[in-house]
C-alpha positions as CSV (number, residue, x, y, z in Angstrom):
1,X,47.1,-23.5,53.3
2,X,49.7,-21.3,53.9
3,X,50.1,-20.1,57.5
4,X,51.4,-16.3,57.7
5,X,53.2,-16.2,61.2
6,X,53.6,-12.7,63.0
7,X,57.3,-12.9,63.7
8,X,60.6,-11.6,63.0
9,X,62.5,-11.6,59.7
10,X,66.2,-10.4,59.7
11,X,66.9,-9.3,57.6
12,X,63.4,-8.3,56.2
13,X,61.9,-9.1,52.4
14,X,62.4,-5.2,51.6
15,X,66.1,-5.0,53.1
16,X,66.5,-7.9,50.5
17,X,64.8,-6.2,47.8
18,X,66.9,-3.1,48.2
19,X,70.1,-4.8,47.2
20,X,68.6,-6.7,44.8
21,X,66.1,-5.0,42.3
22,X,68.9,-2.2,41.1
23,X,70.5,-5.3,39.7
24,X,67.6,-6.1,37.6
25,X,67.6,-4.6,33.9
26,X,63.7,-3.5,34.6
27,X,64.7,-1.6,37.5
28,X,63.9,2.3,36.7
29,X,65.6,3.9,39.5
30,X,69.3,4.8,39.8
31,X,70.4,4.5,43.2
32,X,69.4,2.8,46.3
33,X,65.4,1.9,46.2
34,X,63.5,3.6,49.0
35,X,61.1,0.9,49.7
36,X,57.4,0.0,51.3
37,X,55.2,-2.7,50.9
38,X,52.1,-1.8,49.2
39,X,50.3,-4.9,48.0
40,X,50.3,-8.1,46.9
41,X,48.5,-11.6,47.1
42,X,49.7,-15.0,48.1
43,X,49.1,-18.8,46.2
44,X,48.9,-22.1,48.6
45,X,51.5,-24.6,47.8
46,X,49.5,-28.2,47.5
47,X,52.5,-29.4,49.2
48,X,52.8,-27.1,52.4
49,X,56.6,-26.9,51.6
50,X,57.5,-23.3,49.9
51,X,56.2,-20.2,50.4
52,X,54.5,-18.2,47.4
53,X,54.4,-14.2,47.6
54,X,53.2,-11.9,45.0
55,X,54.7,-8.4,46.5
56,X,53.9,-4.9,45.0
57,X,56.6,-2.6,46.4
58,X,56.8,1.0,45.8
59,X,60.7,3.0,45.1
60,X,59.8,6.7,46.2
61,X,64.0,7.6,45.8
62,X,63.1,9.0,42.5
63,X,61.1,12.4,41.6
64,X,58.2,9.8,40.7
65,X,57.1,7.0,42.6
66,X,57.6,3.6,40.9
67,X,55.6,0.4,41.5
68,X,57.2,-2.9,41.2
69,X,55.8,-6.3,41.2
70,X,58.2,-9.0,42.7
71,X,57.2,-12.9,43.3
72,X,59.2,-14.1,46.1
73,X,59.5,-18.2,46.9
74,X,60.6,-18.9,50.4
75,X,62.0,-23.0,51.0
76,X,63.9,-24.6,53.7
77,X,66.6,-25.0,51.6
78,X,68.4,-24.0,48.8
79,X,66.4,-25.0,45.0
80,X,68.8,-27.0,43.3
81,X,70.0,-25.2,39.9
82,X,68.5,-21.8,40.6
83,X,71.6,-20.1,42.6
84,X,71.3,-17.7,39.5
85,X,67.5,-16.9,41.1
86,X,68.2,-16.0,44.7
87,X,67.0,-12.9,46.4
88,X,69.0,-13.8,49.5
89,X,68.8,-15.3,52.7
90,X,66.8,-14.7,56.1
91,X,66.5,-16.0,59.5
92,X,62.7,-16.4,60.0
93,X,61.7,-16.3,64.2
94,X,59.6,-19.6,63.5
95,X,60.4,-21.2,61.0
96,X,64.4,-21.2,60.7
97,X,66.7,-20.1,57.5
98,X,64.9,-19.4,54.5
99,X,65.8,-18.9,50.8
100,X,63.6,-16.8,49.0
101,X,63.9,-16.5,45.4
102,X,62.5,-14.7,42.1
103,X,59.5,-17.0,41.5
104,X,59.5,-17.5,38.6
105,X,62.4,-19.6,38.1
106,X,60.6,-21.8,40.8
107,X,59.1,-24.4,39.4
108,X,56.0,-24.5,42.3
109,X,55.3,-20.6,41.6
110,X,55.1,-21.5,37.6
111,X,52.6,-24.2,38.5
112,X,49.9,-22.1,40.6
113,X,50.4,-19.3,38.8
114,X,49.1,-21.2,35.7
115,X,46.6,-22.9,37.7
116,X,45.3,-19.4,39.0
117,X,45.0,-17.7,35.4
118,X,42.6,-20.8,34.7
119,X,40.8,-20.7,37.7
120,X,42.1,-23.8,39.6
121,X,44.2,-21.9,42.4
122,X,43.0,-19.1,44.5
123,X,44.7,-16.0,45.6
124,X,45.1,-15.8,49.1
125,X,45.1,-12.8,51.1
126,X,49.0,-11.4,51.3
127,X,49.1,-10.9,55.3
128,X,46.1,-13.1,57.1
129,X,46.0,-16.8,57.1
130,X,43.4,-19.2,55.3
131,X,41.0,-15.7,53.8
132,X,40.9,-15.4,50.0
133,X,41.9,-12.3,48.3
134,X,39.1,-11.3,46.4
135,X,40.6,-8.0,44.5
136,X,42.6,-10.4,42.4
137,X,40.9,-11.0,39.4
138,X,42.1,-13.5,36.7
139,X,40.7,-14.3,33.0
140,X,41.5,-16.8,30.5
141,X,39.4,-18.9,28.4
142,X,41.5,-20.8,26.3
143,X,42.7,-24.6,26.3
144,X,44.5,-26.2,29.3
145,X,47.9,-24.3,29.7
146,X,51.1,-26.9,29.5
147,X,53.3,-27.3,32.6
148,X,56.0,-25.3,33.2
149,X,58.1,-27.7,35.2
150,X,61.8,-28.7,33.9
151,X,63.7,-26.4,32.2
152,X,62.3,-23.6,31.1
153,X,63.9,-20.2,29.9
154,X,63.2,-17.4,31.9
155,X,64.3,-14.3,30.3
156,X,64.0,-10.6,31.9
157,X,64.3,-7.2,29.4
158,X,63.5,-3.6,30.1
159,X,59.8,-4.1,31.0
160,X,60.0,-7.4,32.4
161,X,60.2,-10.9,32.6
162,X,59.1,-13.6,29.8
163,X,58.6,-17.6,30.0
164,X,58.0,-19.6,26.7
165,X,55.2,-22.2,27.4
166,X,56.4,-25.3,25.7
167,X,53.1,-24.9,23.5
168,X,54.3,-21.5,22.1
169,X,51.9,-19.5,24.9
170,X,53.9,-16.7,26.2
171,X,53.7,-15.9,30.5
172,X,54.6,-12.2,31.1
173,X,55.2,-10.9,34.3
174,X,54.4,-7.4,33.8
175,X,57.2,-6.1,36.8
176,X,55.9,-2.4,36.8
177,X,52.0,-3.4,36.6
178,X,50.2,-2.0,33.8
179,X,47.0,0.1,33.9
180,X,45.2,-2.3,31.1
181,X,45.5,-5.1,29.6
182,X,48.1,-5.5,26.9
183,X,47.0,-5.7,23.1
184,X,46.8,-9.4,22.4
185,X,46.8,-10.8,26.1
186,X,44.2,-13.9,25.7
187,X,44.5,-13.6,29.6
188,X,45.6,-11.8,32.3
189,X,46.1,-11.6,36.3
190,X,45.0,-8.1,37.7
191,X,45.1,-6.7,41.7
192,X,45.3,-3.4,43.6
193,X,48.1,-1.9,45.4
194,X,48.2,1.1,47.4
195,X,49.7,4.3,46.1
196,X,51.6,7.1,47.8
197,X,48.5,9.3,47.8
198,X,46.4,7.1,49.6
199,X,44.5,5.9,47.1
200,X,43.6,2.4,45.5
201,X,45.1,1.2,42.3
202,X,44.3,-1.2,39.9
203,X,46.7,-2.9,37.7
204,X,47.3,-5.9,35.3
205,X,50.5,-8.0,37.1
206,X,50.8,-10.9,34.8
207,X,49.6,-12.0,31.1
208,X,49.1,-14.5,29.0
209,X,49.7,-14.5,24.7
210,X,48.8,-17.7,23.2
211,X,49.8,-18.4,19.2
């Protein structure tokens, strides 16, 4: 169970995010992101060792506002081989110098993430400890999905961010979270965020296309 501590981050997860999505090629915007947290969900390491954040963050420093889904891992120490990952560094008031990372070059964020599209993970509420996020919904009815521990090739273009299953199943992170379900998903991850106007969105954050 993953313990969410009311505390002190310097500098904060959207300070980080500011520097770091304009450097990603499914970044919309073209200057500095104006940031705010507007949803998200959270997946339990088995271990109790890193930290798994699903964060929807909203840019309004263009005409339109622009939703983004980032998944953020948070160790103790560096992850061996994934420099190439790294959001950046933070002090954290409790627990001490953290590394947080794009998920999804983390091996333990591949593993629940895959476990939650088949129903054996839970989503876990973004900001309260031990209370299950119901508004994230999750289908897939197809054979057990392979791991994706080891090396894996993560590969990020305009709309987002692909990983090749080693069965020939495609993962898709979907980083500006679509309204439905894309054609040919065989499953898909799907939450809310909140919008500028105040109201409750629904969107698709993550899919799966099997051969």
């Amino acid at each position: 169970m993953a313990i969410i501590h009311n505390t002190t981050l310097k500098p904060t997860k959207l300070e980080l995010l500011t520097a770091w999505l304009p450097t990603r090629p499914w970044y919309t915007g073209t200057g500095t992101p104006e940031l705010t947290r507007a949803g998200g969900f959270r997946l339990d390491d088995p271990e109790g060792e890193v930290g798994i954040e699903f964060m929807v963050a909203v840019d309004s420093s263009g005409s339109e506002h622009v939703a983004y889904l980032v998944p953020l891992t948070y160790r103790a120490a560096p992850l061996p081989g994934a420099e190439h990952a790294l959001v950046g560094t933070m002090e954290h008031g409790v627990l001490g110098a953290r590394w947080a990372y794009d998920g999804i070059h983390d091996p333990v964020l591949r593993t629940e993430l895959l476990a939650l599209f088949e129903g054996r993970a839970q989503a876990m509420a973004q900001s309260i400890s031990d209370t299950p996020d119901h508004e994230i919904t999750r289908s897939y009815d197809g054979p057990g999905l392979p791991s994706a521990e080891g090396t894996v090739e993560v590969t990020d273009d305009q709309d987002g961010t692909g990983l090749p299953l080693p069965d020939g199943t495609v993962l898709r992170l979907h980083r500006r979270p679509l309204p439905t379900t894309p054609e040919g998903a065989t499953g898909q991850v799907s939450g809310a965020w909140d919008a500028p106007d105040g109201s409750r969105v629904r969107a698709v954050f993550a899919s799966l296309r099997t051969p």
